[in-house]
C-alpha positions as CSV (number, residue, x, y, z in Angstrom):
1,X,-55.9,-201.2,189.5
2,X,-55.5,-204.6,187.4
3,X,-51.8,-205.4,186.1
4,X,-51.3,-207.4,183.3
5,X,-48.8,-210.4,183.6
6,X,-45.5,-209.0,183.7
7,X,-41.8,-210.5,184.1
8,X,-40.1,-208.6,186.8
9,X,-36.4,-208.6,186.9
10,X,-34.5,-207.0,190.5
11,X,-30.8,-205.6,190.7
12,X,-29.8,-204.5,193.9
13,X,-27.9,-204.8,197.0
14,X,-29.7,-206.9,199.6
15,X,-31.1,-204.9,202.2
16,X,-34.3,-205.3,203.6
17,X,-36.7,-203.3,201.5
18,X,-35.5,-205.1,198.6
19,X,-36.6,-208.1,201.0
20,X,-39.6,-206.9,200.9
21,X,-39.9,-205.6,197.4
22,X,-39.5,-209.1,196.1
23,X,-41.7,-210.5,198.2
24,X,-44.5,-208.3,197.5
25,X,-43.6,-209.3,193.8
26,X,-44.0,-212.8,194.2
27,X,-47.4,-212.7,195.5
28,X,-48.9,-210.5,192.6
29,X,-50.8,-212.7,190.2
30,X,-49.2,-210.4,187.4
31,X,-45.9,-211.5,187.9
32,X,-45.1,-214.3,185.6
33,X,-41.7,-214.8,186.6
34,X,-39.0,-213.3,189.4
35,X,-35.1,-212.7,188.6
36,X,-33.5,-211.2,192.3
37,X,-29.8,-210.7,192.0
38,X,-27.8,-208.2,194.1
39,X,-24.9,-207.9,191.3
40,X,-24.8,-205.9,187.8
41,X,-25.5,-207.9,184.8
42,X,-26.5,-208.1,181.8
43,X,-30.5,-208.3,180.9
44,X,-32.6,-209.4,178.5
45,X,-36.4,-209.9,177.2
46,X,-39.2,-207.9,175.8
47,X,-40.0,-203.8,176.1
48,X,-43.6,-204.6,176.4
49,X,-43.7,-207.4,179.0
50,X,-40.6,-207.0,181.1
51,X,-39.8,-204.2,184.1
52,X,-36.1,-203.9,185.4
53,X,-36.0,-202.3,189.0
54,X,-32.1,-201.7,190.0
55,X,-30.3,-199.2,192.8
56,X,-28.2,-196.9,191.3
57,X,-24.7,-199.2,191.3
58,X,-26.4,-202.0,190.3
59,X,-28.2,-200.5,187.1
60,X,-27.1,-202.7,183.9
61,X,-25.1,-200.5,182.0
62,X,-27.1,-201.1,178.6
63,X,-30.5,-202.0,178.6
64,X,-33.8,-201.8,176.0
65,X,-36.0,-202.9,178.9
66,X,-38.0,-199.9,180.9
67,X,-35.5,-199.4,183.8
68,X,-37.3,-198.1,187.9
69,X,-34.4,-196.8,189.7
70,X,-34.7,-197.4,193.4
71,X,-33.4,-194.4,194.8
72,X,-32.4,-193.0,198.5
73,X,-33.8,-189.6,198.0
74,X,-35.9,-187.8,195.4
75,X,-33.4,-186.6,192.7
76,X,-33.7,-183.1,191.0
77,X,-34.1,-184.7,187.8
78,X,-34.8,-187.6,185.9
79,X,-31.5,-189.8,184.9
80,X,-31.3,-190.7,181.3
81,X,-32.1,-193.8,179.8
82,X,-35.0,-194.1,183.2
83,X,-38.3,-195.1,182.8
84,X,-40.0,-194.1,186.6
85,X,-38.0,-194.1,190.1
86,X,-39.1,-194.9,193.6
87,X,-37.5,-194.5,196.8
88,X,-36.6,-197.6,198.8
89,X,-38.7,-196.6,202.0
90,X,-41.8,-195.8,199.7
91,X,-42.2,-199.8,198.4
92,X,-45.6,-200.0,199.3
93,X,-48.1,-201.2,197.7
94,X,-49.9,-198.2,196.2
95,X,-46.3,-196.6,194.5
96,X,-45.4,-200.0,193.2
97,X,-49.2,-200.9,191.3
98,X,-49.0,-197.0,190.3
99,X,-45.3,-197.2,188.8
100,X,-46.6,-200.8,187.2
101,X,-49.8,-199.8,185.6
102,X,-47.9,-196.5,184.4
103,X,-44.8,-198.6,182.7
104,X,-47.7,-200.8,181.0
105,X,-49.9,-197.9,179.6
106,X,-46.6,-196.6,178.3
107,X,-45.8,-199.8,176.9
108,X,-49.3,-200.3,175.2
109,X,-49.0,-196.7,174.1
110,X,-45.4,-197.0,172.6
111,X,-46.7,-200.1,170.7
112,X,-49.8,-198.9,169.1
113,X,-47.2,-195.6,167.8
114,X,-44.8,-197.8,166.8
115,X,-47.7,-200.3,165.0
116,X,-49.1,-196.9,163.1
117,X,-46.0,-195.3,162.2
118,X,-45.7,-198.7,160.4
119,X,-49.3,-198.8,159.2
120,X,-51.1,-197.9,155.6
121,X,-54.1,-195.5,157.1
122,X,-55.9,-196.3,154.4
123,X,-55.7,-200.0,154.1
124,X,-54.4,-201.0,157.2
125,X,-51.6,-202.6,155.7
126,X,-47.7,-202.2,156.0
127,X,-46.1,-198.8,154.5
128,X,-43.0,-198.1,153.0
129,X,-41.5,-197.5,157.0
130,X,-42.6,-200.9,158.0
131,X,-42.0,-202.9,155.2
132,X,-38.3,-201.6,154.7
133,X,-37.5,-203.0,158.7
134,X,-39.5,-205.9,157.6
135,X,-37.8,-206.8,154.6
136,X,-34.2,-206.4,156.9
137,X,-35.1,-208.6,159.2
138,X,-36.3,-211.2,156.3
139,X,-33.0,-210.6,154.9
140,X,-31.2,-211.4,158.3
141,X,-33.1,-214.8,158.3
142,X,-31.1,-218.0,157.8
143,X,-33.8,-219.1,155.2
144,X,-33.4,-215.9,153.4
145,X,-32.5,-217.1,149.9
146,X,-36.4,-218.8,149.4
147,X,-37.4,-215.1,149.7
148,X,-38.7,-213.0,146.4
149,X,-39.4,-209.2,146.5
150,X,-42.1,-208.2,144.1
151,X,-42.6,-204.5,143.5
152,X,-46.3,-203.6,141.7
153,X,-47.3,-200.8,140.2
154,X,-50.8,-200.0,139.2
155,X,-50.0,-198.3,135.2
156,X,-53.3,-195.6,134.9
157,X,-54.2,-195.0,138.4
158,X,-53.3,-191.1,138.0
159,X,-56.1,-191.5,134.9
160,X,-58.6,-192.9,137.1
161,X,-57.9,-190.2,140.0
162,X,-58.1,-187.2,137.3
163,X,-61.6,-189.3,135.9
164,X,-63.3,-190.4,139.3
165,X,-61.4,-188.1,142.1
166,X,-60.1,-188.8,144.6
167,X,-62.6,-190.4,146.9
168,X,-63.1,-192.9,144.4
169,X,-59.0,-192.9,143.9
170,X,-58.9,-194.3,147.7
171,X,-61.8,-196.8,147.0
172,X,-59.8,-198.4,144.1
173,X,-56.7,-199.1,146.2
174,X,-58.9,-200.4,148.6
175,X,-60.4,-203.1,146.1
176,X,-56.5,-203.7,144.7
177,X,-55.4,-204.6,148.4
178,X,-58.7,-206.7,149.0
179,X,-57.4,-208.7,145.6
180,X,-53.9,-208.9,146.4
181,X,-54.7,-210.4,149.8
182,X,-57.2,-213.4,148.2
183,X,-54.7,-214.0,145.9
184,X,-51.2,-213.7,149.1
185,X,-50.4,-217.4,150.9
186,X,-49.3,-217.9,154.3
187,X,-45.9,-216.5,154.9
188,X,-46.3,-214.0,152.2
189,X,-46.5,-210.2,153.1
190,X,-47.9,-207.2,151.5
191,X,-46.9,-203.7,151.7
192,X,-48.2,-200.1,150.3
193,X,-45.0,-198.1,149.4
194,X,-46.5,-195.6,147.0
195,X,-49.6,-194.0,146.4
196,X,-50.3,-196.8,143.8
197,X,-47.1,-199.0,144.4
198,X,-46.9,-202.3,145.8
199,X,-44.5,-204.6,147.7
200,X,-44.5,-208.3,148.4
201,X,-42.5,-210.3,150.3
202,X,-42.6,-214.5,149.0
203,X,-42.2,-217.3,150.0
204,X,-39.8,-218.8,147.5
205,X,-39.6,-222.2,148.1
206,X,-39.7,-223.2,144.7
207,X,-39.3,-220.5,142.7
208,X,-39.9,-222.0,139.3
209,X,-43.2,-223.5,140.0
210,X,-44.9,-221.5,143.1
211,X,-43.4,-218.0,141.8
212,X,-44.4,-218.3,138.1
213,X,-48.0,-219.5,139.0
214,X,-48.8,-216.5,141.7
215,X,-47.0,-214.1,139.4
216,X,-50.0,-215.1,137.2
217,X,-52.6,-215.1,139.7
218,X,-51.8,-211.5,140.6
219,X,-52.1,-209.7,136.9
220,X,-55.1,-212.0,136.4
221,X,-56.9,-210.8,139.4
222,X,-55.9,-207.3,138.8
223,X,-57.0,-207.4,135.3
224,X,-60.6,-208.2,135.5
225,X,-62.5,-204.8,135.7
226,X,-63.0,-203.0,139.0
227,X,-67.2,-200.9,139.6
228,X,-66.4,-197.6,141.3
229,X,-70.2,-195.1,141.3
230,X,-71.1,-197.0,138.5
231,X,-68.5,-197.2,136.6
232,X,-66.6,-200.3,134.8
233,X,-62.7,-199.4,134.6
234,X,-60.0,-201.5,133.5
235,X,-56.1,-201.1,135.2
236,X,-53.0,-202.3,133.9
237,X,-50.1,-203.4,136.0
238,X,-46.9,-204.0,136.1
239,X,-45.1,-206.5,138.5
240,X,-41.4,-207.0,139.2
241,X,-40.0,-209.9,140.9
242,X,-37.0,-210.8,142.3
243,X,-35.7,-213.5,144.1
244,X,-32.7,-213.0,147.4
245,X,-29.4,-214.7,146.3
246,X,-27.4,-216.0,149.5
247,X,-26.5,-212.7,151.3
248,X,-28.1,-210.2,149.1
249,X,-28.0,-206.8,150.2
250,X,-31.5,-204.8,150.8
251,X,-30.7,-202.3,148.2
252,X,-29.6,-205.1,145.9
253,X,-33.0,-206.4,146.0
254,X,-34.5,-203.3,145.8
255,X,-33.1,-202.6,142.6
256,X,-33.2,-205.8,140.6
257,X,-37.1,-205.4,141.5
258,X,-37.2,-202.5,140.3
259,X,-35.7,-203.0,137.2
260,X,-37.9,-206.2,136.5
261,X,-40.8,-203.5,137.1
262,X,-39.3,-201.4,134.5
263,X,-39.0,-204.7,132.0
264,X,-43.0,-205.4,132.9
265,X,-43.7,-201.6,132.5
266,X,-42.5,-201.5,129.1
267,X,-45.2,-204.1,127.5
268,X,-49.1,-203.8,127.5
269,X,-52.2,-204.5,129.9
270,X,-51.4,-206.6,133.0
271,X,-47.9,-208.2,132.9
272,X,-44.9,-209.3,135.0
273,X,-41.0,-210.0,134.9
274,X,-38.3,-211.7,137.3
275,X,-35.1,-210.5,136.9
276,X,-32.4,-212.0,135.3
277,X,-29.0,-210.9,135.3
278,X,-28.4,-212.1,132.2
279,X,-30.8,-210.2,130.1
280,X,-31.2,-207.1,132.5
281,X,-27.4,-206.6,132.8
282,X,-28.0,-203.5,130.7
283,X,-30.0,-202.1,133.2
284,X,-27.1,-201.0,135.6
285,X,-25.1,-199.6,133.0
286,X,-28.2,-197.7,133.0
287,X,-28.4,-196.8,136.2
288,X,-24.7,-196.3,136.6
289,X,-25.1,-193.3,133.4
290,X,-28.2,-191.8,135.7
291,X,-25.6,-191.6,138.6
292,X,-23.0,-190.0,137.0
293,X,-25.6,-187.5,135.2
294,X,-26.6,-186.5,138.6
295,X,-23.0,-185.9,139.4
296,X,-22.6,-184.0,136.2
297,X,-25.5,-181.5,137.1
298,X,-24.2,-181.0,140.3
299,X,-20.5,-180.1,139.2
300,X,-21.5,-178.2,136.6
301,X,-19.9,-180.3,134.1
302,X,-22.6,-180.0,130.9
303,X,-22.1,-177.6,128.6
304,X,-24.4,-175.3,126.2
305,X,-24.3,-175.3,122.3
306,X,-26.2,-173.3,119.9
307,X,-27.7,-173.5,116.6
308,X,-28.7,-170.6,114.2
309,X,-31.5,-170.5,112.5
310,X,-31.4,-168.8,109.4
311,X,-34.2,-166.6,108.2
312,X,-34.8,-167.4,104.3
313,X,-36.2,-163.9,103.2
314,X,-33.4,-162.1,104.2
315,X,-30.3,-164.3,105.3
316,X,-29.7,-163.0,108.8
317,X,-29.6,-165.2,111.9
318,X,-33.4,-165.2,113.5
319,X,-32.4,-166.9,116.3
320,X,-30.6,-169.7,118.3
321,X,-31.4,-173.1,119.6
322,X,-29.9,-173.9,123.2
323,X,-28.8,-178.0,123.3
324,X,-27.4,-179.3,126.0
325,X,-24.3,-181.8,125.7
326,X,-22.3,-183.9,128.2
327,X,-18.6,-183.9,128.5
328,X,-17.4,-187.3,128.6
329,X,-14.2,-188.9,129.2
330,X,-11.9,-188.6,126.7
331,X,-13.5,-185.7,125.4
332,X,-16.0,-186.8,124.0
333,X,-19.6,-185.2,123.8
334,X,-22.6,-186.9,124.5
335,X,-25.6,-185.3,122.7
336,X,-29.3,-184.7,124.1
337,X,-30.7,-188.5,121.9
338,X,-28.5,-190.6,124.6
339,X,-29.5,-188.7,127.8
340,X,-32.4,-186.6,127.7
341,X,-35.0,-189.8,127.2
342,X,-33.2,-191.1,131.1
343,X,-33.2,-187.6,132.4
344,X,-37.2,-187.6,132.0
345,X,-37.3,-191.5,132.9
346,X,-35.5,-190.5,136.1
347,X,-37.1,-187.0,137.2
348,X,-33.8,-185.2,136.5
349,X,-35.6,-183.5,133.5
350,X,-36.7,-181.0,136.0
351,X,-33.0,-179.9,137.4
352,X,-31.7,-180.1,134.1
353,X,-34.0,-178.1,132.3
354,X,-33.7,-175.0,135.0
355,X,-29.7,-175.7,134.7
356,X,-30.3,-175.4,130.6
357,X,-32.7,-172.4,131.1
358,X,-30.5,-170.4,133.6
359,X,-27.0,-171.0,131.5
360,X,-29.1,-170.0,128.6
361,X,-30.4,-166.5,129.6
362,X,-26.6,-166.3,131.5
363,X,-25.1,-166.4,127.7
364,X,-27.8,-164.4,126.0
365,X,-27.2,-161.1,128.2
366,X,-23.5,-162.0,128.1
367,X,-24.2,-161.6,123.6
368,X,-25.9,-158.5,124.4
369,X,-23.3,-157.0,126.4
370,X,-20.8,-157.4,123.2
371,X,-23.3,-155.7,121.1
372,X,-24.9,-159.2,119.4
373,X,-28.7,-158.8,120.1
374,X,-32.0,-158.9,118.3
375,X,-31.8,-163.1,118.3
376,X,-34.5,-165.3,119.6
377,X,-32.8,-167.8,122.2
378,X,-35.0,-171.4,122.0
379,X,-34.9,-173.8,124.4
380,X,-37.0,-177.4,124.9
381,X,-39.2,-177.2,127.7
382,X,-40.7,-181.4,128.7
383,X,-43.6,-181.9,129.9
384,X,-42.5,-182.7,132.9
385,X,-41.0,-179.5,133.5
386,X,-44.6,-177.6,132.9
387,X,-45.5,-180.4,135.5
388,X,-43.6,-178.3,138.4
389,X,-45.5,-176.1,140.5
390,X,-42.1,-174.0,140.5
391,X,-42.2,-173.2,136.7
392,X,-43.7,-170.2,136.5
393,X,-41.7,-168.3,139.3
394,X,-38.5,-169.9,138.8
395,X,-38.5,-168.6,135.0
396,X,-39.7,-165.1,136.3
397,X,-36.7,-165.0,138.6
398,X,-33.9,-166.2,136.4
399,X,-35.2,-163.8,133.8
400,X,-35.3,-160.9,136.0
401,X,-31.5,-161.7,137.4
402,X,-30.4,-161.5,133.7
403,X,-32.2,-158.3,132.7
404,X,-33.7,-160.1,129.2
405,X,-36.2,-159.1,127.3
406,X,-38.9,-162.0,127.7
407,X,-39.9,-161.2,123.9
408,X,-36.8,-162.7,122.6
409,X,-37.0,-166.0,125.1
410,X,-39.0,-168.6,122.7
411,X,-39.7,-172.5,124.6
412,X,-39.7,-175.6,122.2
413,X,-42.3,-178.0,123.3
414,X,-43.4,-181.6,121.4
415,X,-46.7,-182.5,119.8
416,X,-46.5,-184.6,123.1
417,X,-46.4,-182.2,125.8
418,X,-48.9,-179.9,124.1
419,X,-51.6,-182.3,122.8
420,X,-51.8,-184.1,126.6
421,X,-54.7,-181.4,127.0
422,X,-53.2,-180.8,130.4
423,X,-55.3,-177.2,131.9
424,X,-51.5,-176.9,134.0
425,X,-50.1,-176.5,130.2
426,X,-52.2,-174.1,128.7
427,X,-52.6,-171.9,131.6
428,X,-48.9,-171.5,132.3
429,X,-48.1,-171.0,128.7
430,X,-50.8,-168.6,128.7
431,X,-49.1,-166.7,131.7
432,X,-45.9,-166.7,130.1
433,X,-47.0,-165.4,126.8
434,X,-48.4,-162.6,128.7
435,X,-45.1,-161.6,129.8
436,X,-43.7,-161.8,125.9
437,X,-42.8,-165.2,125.9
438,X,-43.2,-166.7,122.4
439,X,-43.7,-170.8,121.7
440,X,-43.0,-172.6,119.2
441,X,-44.2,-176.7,118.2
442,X,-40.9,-179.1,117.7
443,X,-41.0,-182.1,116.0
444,X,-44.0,-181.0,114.1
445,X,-45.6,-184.0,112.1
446,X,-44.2,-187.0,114.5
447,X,-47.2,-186.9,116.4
448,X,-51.1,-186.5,116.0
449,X,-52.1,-182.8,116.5
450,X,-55.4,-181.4,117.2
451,X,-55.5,-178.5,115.1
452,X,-58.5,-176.8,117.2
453,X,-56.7,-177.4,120.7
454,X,-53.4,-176.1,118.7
455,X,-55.3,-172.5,118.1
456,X,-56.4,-172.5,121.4
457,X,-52.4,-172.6,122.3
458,X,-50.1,-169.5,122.2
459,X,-48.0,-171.3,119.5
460,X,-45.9,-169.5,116.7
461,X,-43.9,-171.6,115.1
462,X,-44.1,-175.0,113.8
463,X,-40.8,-176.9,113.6
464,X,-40.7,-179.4,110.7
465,X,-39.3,-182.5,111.9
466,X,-35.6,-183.7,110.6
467,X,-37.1,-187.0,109.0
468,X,-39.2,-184.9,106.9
469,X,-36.2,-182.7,105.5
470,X,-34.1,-186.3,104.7
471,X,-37.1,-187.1,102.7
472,X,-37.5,-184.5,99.9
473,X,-35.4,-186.6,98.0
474,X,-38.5,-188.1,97.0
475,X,-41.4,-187.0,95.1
476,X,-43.9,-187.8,97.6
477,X,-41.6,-186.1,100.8
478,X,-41.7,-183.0,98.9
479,X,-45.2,-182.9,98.2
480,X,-45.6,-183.7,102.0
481,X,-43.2,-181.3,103.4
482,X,-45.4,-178.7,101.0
483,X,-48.1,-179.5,102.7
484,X,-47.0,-179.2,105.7
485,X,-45.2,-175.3,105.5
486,X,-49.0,-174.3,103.4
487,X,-50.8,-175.5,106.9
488,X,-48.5,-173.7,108.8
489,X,-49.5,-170.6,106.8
490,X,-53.1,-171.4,107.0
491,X,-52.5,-171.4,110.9
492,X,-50.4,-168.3,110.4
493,X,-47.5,-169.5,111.9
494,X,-43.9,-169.3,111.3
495,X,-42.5,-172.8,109.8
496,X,-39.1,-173.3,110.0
497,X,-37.7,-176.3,109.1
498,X,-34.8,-178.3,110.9
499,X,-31.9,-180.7,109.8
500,X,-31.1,-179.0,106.7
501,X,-28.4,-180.9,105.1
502,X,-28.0,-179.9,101.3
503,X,-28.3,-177.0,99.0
504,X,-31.1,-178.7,97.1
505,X,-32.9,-179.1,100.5
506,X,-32.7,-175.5,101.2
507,X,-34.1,-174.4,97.5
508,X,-37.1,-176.6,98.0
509,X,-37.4,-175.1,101.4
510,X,-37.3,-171.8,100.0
511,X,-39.5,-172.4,97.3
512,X,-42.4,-173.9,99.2
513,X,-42.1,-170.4,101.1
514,X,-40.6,-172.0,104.5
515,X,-39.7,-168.5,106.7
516,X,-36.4,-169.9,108.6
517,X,-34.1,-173.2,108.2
518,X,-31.3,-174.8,110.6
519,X,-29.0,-177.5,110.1
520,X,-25.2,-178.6,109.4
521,X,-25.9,-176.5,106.2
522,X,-26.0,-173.8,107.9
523,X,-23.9,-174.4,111.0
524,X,-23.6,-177.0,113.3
525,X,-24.3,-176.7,117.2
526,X,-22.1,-174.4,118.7
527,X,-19.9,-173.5,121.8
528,X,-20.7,-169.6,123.2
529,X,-17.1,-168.4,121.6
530,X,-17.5,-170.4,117.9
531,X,-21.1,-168.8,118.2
532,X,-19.6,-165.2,118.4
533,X,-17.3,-165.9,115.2
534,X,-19.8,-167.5,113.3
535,X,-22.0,-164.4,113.9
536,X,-19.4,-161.7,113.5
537,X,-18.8,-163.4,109.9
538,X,-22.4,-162.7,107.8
539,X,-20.5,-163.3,104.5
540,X,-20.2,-167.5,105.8
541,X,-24.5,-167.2,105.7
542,X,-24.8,-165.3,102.7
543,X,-28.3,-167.5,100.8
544,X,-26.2,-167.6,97.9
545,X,-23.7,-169.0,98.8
546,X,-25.7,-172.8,99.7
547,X,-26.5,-173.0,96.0
């Protein structure tokens, strides 16, 4: 049984087994070095190639080092923080190579867990575990201010794994680390931290020369087209850099890279950016807004207004639009343009929109108890939100705690969210329309809509966009706001028509044969209670009375 050179350290009263002990130490080739004292002290040296034998009062009182009490009798069971034990008149040589080899083929087996839990399996690289102890212990470095963190992120990967699967998915990542590693110099360090993110740890010697140029290098490299089965495909990138300031925190870092990822994110093709605090100052207040929106949501602190839309054939109130605003200090309210766009940046889309959903239906049954029913309740669904596995049976649950009618629950979605094609889309609107669920196209005419994949859609209504409305005071927007209620009908959908302003807005609207309207003509967005009045006065939405 072979050891492998080992540094042996002894702690015990002298006695004459420890005699012995230390000799037979001394002549093993494995031993690379012999510390004897008979006193408690401190130790040091490395887990995998240092043992520690000690008696009982002479055992260091901390130690990282795998520890053999030498013991006068078997104990019943193994003391804490102990490694093996042997008894003092067993030192012979077949217990001591057996508790040797055994504390090695630990050692070796501790290293190669700690080494994977570390590891990238599929590129043999460092993960997000190992690369955030790395990047501390670069930190702790005295020459930690040449260091620059670059965070990548590959821009259509999720295209390419829809396209190719996922085979081929893994085989791309492959070629991006192969790339990344030609491109990496001595002392730099790469890093998988994401399905298709990135980190890089720089040397920053001389940031504006050596930075800029390997910056370049990367997207360069990344850009030229990558041959999976055959096929040529093209990736974008984006790459944040950062470079450590003297005694940067970690999650300092962390961010500003971030936010130079974001910076790079938000051009075309293959790019890069290194933070400035300067020009990306604007990004905490950013990130400050999401914190306190998180806060918000989980105090309960948003509140619900509501809309009516006006039905133009008879006057009565069709429905209501659910939108969401944000108490601020001060009193202020924040409306849905200045958070919703960072609530889907963010993820928090998806918390919200349940929050929105379940206050929604909570207020709707709350009408119907005081006699107000018959209205259709709308509310914006994201794409992001039909992204969540959780969709379908959190909507079925919330509507079955509120006892409502799924016929009178309507969902908003963009041109967006509906002409992304997604199969996860169309079958869960399909599932919901089953259950009475009606849907309804916002923003109609701000993007580019695929009238064929819009039949295939359970879609009723077609929202004309605000911007539209504003411009029937020309010629040409009326002729195009015609247009755009006579496809409706052709599609026979309801059109209703939104930001309605002025009384000559409404008669062209009701002339062109639009079915419902909504806008600060009509009413503004309102709290549960102003709702109530508003509805429990029809005389205030009498059609005459707007002309």
């Amino acid at each position: 049984m072979s050891l492998k050179p080992l540094r042996v350290i002894v702690l015990a009263e002298r006695c004459a087994a420890v005699d012995r002990l230390a000799e037979w130490l001394r002549a093993q080739p494995a031993t690379a070095s012999l510390v004897v004292s008979h006193e408690r002290g401190e130790v040091a040296g490395r887990p995998e190639d240092t043992v520690v034998f000690a008696t009982p009062s002479c055992r260091p009182a901390r130690s990282e080092l795998p520890t053999v009490l030498l013991l006068d009798r078997e104990p019943d069971t193994l003391p804490s923080g102990i490694a093996d034990w042997l008894l003092v008149d067993r030192l012979d040589d077949h217990n001591l190579r057996r508790c040797l080899h055994q504390l090695q083929e630990r050692s070796r087996l501790l290293r190669t867990v700690t080494r994977l839990s570390a590891q990238d399996p599929l590129t043999g690289i460092t993960n997000r575990q190992g690369f955030v102890a790395r990047l501390a212990q670069r930190l702790d470095r005295s020459d930690s201010e040449r260091l620059a963190l670059g965070l990548l992120d590959l821009d259509n990967f999720r295209a390419a794994n829809d396209t190719l699967g996922y085979l081929a998915g893994d085989r791309l990542i492959v070629q991006v680390v192969a790339r990344l590693r030609e491109v990496l110099e001595a002392g730099d360090e790469l890093a998988r931290v994401g399905g298709d993110e990135f980190a890089l740890l720089i040397d920053a010697h001389d940031p504006p020369r050596r930075l800029d140029a390997l910056a370049d290098r990367i997207v360069e490299t990344l850009a030229e087209p990558y041959h999976l089965d055959g096929e040529s495909l093209l990736m974008g990138c984006s790459l944040g850099l950062a470079v450590a300031d003297t005694d940067v925190r970690q999650d300092q870092l962390m961010w500003s890279a971030h936010v130079a990822m974001r910076r790079a994110k938000s051009r075309s093709g293959c790019t890069w950016h290194l933070y400035d605090e300067r020009l990306d100052r604007s990004a905490r207040s950013l990130a400050d807004l999401e914190g306190e929106l998180r806060r918000a949501l989980r105090r309960d602190e948003l509140e619900l207004h509501y809309q009516p839309r006006l039905c133009l054939s008879d006057g009565r109130v069709a429905g209501i639009e659910a939108l969401v605003r944000w108490p601020r200090r001060g009193g202020a309210l924040l409306p849905p343009a200045e958070f919703i766009p960072l609530a889907e940046e963010s993820g928090l889309i998806v918390p919200l929109g349940y929050w929105v959903i379940a206050r929604a239906l909570r207020d709707l049954q709350r009408l119907r108890v005081q006699g107000i029913a018959g209205l259709h309740l709308a509310i914006n669904l994201s794409f992001r939100q039909f992204q969540d596995s959780q969709l379908l049976p959190t909507l079925e649950r919330l509507i079955a705690e509120r006892d409502v009618d799924p016929a009178w629950l309507e969902f908003e979605l963009t041109e967006t969210a509906v002409m992304r094609r997604s199969e996860q889309v169309r079958q869960t609107m399909l599932a919901l329309e089953q259950r009475g669920v009606r849907f309804s196209l916002d923003d109609f005419g701000t993007g580019f809509s695929s009238f064929t994949h819009l039949k295939s859609l359970p879609v009723s209504l077609l929202k004309i966009d605000r911007s539209f409305v504003a411009g029937m005071d020309r010629p040409e927007g009326r002729r195009l706001v015609q247009a755009m209620i006579t496809l409706g009908r052709s599609l026979d959908l309801q059109v209703v028509a939104e930001g309605v302003e002025t009384a000559e807005q409404l008669g062209w609207l009701r002339r062109y044969g639009a079915d419902q309207v909504q806008g600060f003509l009509i009413a503004k967005p309102l709290p549960l209670n102003a709702l109530r009045d508003f509805l429990a006065r029809p005389e205030e939405r009498r059609l005459d009375r707007f002309s």
